[in-house]
C-alpha positions as CSV (number, residue, x, y, z in Angstrom):
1,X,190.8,39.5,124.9
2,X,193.6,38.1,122.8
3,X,194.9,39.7,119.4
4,X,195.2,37.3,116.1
5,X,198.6,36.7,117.5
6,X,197.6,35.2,121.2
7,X,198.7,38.7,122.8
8,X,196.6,40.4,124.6
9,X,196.5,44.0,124.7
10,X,197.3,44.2,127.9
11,X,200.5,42.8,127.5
12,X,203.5,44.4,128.6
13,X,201.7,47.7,129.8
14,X,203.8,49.3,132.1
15,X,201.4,52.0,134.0
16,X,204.6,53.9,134.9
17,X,205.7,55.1,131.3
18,X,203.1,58.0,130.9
19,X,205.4,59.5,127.4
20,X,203.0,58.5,124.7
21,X,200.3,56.4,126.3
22,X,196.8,57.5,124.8
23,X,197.4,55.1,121.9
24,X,197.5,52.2,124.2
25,X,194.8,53.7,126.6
26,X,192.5,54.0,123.4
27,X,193.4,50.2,122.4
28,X,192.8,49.3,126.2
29,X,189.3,50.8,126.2
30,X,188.3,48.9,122.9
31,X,190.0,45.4,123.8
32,X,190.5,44.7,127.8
33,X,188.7,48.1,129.4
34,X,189.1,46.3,132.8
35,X,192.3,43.6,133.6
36,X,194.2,42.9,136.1
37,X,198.3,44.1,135.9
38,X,200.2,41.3,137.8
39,X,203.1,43.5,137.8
40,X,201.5,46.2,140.6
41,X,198.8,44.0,141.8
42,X,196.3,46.6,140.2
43,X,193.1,45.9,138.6
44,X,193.5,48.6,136.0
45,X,190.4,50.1,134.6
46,X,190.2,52.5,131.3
47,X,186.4,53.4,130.3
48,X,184.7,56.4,131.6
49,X,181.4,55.1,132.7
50,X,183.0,52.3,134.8
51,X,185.5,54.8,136.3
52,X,182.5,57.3,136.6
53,X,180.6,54.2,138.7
54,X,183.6,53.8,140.8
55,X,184.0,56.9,141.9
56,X,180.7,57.6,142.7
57,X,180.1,54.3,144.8
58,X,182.5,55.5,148.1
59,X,181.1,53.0,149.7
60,X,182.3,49.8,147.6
61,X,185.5,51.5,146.2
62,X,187.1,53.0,149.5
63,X,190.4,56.2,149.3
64,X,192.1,54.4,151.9
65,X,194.5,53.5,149.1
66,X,194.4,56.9,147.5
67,X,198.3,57.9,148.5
68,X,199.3,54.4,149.4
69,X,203.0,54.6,148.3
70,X,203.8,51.9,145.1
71,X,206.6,50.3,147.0
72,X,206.3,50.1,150.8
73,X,209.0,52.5,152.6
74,X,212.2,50.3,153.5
75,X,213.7,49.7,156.9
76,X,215.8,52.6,156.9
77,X,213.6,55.1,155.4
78,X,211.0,54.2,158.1
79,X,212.9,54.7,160.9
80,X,213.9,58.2,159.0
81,X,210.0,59.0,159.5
82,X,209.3,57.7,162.6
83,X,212.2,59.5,164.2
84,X,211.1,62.6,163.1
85,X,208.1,62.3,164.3
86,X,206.3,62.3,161.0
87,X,202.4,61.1,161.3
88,X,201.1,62.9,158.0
89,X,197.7,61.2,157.1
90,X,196.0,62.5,154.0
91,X,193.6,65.7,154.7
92,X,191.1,64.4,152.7
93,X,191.3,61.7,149.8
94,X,192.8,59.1,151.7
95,X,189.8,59.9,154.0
96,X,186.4,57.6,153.9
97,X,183.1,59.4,155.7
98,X,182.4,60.2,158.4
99,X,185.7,61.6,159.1
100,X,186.0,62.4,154.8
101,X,182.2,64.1,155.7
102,X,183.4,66.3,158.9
103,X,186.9,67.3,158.0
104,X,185.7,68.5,154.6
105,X,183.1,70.7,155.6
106,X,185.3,72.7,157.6
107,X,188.1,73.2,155.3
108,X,185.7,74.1,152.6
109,X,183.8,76.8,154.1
110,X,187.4,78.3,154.3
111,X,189.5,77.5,151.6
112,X,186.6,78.7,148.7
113,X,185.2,81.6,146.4
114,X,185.2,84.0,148.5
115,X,189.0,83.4,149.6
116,X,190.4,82.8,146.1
117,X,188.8,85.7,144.6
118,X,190.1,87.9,147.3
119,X,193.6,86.9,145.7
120,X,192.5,87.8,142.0
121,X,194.8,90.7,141.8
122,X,197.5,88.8,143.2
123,X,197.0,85.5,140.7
124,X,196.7,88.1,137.8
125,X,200.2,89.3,138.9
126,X,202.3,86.7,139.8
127,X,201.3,85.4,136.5
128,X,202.4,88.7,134.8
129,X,205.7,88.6,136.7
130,X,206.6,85.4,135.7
131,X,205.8,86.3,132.2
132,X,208.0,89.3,132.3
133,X,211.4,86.5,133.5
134,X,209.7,84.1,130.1
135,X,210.3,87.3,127.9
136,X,213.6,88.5,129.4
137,X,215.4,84.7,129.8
138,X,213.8,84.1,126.1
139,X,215.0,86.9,124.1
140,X,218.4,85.6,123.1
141,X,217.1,81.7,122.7
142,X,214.9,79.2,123.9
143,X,214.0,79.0,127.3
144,X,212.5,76.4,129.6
145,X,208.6,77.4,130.1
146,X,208.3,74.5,133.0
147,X,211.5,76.0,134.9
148,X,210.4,80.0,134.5
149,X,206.9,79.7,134.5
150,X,204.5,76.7,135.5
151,X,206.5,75.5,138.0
152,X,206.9,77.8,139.9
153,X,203.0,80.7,139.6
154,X,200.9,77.9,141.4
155,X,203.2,77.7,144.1
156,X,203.5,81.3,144.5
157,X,199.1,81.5,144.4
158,X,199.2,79.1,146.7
159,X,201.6,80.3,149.0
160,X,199.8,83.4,149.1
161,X,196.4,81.9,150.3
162,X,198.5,80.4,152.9
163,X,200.3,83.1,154.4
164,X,203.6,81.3,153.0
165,X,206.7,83.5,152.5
166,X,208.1,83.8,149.0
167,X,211.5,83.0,150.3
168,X,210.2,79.6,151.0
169,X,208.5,78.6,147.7
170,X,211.6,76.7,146.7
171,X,211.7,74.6,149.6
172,X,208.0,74.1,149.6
173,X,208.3,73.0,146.1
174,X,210.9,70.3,146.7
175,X,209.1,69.1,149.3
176,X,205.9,68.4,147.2
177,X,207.7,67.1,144.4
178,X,209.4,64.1,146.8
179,X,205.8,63.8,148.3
180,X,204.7,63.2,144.8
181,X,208.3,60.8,144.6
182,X,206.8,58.5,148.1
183,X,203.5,58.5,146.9
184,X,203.4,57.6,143.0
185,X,206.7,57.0,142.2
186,X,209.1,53.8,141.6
187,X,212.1,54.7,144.0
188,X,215.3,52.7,145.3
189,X,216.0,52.3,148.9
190,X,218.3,55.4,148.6
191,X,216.0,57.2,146.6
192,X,213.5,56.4,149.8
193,X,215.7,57.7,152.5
194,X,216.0,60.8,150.6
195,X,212.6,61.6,150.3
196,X,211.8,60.5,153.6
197,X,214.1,63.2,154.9
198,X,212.3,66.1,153.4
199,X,209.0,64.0,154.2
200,X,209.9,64.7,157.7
201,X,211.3,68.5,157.0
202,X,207.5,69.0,155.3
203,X,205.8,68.2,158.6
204,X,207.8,69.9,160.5
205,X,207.4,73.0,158.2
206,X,203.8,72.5,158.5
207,X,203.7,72.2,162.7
208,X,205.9,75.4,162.8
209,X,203.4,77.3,160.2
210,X,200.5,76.4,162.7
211,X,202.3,77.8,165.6
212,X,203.1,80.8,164.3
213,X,199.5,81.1,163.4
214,X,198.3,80.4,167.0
215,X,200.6,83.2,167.8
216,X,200.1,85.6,165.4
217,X,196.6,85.0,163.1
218,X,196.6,86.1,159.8
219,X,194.1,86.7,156.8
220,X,194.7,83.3,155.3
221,X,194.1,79.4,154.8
222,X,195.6,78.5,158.0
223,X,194.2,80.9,160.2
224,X,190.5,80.6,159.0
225,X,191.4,76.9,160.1
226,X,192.6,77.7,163.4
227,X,189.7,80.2,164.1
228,X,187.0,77.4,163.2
229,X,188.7,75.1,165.6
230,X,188.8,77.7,168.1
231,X,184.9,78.7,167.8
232,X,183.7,74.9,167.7
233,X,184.2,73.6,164.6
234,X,185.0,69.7,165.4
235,X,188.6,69.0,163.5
236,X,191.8,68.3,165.4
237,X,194.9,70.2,165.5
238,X,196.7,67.2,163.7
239,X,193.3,66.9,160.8
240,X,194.7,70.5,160.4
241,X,197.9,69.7,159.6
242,X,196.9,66.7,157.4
243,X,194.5,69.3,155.7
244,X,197.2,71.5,155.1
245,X,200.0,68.9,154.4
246,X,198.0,67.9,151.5
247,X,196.8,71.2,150.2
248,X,200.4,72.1,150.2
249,X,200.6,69.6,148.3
250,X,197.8,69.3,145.6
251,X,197.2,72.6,145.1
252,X,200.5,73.9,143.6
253,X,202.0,70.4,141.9
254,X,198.7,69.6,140.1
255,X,198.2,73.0,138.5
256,X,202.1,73.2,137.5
257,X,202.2,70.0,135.5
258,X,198.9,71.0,133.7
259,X,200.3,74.5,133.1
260,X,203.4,72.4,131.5
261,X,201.4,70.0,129.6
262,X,198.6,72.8,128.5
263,X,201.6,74.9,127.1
264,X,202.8,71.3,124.9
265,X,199.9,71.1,123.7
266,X,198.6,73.9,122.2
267,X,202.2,74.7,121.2
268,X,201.6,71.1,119.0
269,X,197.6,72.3,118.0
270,X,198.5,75.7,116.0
271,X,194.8,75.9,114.8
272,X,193.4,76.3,118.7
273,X,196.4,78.4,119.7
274,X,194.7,81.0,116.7
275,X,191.3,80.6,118.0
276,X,192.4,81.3,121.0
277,X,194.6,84.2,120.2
278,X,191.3,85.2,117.9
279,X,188.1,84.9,120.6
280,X,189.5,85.1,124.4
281,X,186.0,84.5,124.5
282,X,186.9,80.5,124.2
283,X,189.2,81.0,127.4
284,X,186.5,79.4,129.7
285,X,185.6,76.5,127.8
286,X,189.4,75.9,126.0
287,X,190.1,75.3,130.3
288,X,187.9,72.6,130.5
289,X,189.1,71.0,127.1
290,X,192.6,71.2,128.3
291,X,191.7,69.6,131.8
292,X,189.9,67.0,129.8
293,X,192.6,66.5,127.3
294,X,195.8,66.9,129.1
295,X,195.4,66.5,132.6
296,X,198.1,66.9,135.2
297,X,196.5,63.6,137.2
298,X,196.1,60.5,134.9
299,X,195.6,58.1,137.3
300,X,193.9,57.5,140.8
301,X,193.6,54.6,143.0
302,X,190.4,53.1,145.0
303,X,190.3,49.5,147.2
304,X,187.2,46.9,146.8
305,X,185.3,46.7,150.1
306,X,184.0,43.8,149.2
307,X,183.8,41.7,146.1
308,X,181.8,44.0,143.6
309,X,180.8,43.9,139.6
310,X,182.4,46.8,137.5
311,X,181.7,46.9,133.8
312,X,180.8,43.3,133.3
313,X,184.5,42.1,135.3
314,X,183.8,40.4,138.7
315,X,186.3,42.2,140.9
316,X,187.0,40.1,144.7
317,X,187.6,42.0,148.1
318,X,190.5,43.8,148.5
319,X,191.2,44.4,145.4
320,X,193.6,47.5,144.3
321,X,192.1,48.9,141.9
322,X,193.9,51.8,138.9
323,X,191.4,54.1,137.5
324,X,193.2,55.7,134.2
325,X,191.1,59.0,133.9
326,X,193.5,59.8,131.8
327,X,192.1,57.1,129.4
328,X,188.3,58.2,130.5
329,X,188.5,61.9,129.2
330,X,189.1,60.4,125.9
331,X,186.6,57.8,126.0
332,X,184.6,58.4,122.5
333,X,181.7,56.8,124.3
334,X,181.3,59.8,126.7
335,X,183.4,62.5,124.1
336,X,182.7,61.9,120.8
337,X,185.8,61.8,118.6
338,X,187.7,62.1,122.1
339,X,191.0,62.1,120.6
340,X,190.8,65.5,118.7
341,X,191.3,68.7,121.1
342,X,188.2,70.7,120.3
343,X,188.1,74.4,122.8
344,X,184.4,74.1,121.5
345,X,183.5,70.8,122.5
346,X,180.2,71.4,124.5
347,X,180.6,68.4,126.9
348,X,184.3,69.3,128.4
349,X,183.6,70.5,131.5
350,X,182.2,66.5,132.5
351,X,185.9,65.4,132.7
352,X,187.3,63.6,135.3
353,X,190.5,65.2,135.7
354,X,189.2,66.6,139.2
355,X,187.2,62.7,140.6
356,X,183.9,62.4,141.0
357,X,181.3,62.5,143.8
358,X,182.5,63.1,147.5
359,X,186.1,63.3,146.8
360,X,186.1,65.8,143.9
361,X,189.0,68.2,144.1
362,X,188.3,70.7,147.2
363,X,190.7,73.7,144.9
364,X,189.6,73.0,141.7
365,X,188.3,76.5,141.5
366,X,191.8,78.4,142.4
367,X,193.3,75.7,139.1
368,X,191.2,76.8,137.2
369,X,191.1,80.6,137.8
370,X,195.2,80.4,137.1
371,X,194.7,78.4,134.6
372,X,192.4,81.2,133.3
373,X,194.3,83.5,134.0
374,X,197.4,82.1,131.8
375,X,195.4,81.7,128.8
376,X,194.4,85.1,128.4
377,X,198.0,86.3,129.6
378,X,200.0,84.1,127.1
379,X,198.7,84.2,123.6
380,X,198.7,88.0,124.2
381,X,202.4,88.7,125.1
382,X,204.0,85.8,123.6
383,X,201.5,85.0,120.0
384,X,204.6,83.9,117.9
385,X,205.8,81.2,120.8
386,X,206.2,77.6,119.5
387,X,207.8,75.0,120.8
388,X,212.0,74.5,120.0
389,X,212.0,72.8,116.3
390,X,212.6,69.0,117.2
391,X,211.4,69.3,120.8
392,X,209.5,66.7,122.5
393,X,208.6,66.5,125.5
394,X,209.8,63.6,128.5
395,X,207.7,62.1,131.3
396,X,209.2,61.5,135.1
397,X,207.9,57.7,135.7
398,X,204.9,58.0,137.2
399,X,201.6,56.1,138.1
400,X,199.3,59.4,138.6
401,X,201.2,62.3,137.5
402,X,201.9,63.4,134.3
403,X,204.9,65.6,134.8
404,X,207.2,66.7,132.4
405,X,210.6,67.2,132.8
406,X,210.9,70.7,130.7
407,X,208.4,72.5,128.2
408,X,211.4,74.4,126.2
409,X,209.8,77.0,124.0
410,X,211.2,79.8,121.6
411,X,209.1,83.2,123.1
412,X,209.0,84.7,119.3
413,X,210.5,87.8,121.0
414,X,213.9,88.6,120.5
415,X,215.5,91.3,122.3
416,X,215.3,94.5,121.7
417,X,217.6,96.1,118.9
418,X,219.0,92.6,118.0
């Protein structure tokens, strides 16, 4: 649809510049919900029922393109992979049924309730410890909140579900974040070569991790993998790895960037940072607001079987499609005034910040039981924290992440005696 002055809104969108884009996502859902972006070949699609529809119709909107990398690997970066030996395939959203179907069921009898809340004690702790450097590295000015804190607790939970040693969160991390580089980002040639290095490094790390379990089981993730294997369960030994590559993955990188962008936000809403310093009672429902209103993933990526209909928009086979969820959790037609942060709002928890249908995040109980667990820490150590006066906040390029490059806060605590 084209403005009074020819232009139509979907003009000069660049799906990569995720700094201030609900404004444009909001004009996108009134004025072109659905269009296709010559730039990245996407159809790009913005409303929350046609999003919703997607997701739930595996059949017609495969994964297969889930963490197809942006720009194809070059030459040399290739060879970088292939002569490590590097054969990573998703673990699961990349997967389509049966093999999505099969492979799930086994990792999620393992990696559940029961397992996360065995590591309560521990989330409640690492949390606390981190918390502790915030107050220390704060007291004489402001400190980054990304760098101290949410980068590095989810890694730490994770690690600890499986059977990781602390010494090698760091490198774990760096790994993810050029995973998170190949998959979603726009990189140079040398940028490519680079990442494929630690690509290779990552599987590696992984193979080693499983042979050590062989060796010597433990009470963790990998183990409970290896055991189901070894009793029947039908998943191969490199469906493991793929399960754990991605894990390793997802389940540390995701919940940092939301612990970054929840801490921006209600830093910027004072009103909902009292309520929740008032009621922690709100804690469980102020999650789901968050995830709805400042997710970590914005955006996710299905491919048309075959030519389909979505939202009115005749869409052909083959086609690559966008899905902003970003844009759907503020879609006024599924969340009224979608644009205000409300910890009340009664409908928050229907979000889409974890998919829909079959491929609905396997973890999303551990984010949320961090993410829990940071609310209730935070506003009771640190209630006089705000963000440094003229702060704001800058995106890494991006088409499904939302990452921030550092959340820098003033703790309200200054040291002792000064």
């Amino acid at each position: 649809m084209k403005d009074h002055a020819g232009a139509a809104p979907s003009d000069g969108f660049d799906p990569f510049d995720l700094n201030k884009p609900h404004a444009r996502w909001a004009e996108l859902r009134k004025e072109e919900p659905i269009f296709f972006h010559e730039p990245t070949n996407y159809w790009v699609v913005t409303r929350y029922e046609d999003i919703k529809a997607i997701f739930d119709d595996y059949k017609t909107f495969s994964s297969e393109n889930a963490q197809k990398p942006v720009r194809a690997m070059c030459e040399a970066g290739r060879k970088v992979l292939t002569d490590g030996g590097f054969t990573a395939y998703s673990g699961l959203t990349a997967r389509v049924p049966p093999d999505h179907t099969r492979i799930r069921k086994v990792a999620q009898s393992c990696f559940g309730p029961r397992r996360f809340k065995s590591i309560q004690p521990q989330i409640e702790g690492i949390v606390r410890r981190h918390l502790d450097e915030l107050e220390a590295k704060g007291a004489n000015g402001p400190v980054n909140f990304w760098e101290v804190v949410a980068y590095p607790v989810p890694a730490y939970v994770l690690f600890t579900l499986m059977g990781i040693p602390d010494a090698d969160v760091p490198k774990i991390k760096q790994y993810g974040a050029s995973r998170g580089k190949m998959t979603w980002g726009e990189l140079t040639d040398e940028e490519q070569v680079e990442v494929a290095h630690d690509m290779v490094a990552y599987w590696k790390y992984i193979h080693d991790l499983l042979d050590m379990r062989r060796a010597n089981p433990g009470d963790d993730f990998p183990s409970d993998l290896l055991r189901l294997q070894a009793e029947g369960a039908e998943i191969t030994d490199e469906e493991i790895a793929g399960v754990l590559y991605s894990t390793l993955f997802a389940g540390h990188e995701t919940t940092s960037t939301f612990m970054g962008n929840y801490v921006l936000t209600i830093m910027q809403h004072r009103d909902a940072w009292d309520q929740l310093k008032a009621d922690p009672a709100l804690i469980p429902n102020a999650v789901e607001e968050m995830l709805r209103f400042t997710p970590s993933v914005v955006g996710w990526r299905r491919k048309a079987r075959h030519a389909a209909t979505v939202g009115g928009v005749d869409l052909p086979e083959g086609a690559e499609i966008l899905m902003i969820t970003g844009s759907a959790n503020r879609d006024e037609a599924q969340f009224p005034d979608g644009e205000k942060l409300d910890l009340t709002r009664p409908n928050a928890r229907t979000h889409l910040s974890f998919g829909y249908g079959i491929h609905y995040c396997l973890g999303f109980q551990l984010a949320k039981m961090e993410a829990t667990e940071l609310f209730r820490q935070l506003p009771e150590r640190f209630p006089d924290m705000k963000l440094v006066d003229g702060f704001e906040a800058q995106y890494h390029r991006n088409l499904g992440f939302r990452v921030p490059q550092s959340v820098m806060v003033e703790t309200g605590k200054a040291e002792v005696g000064k």
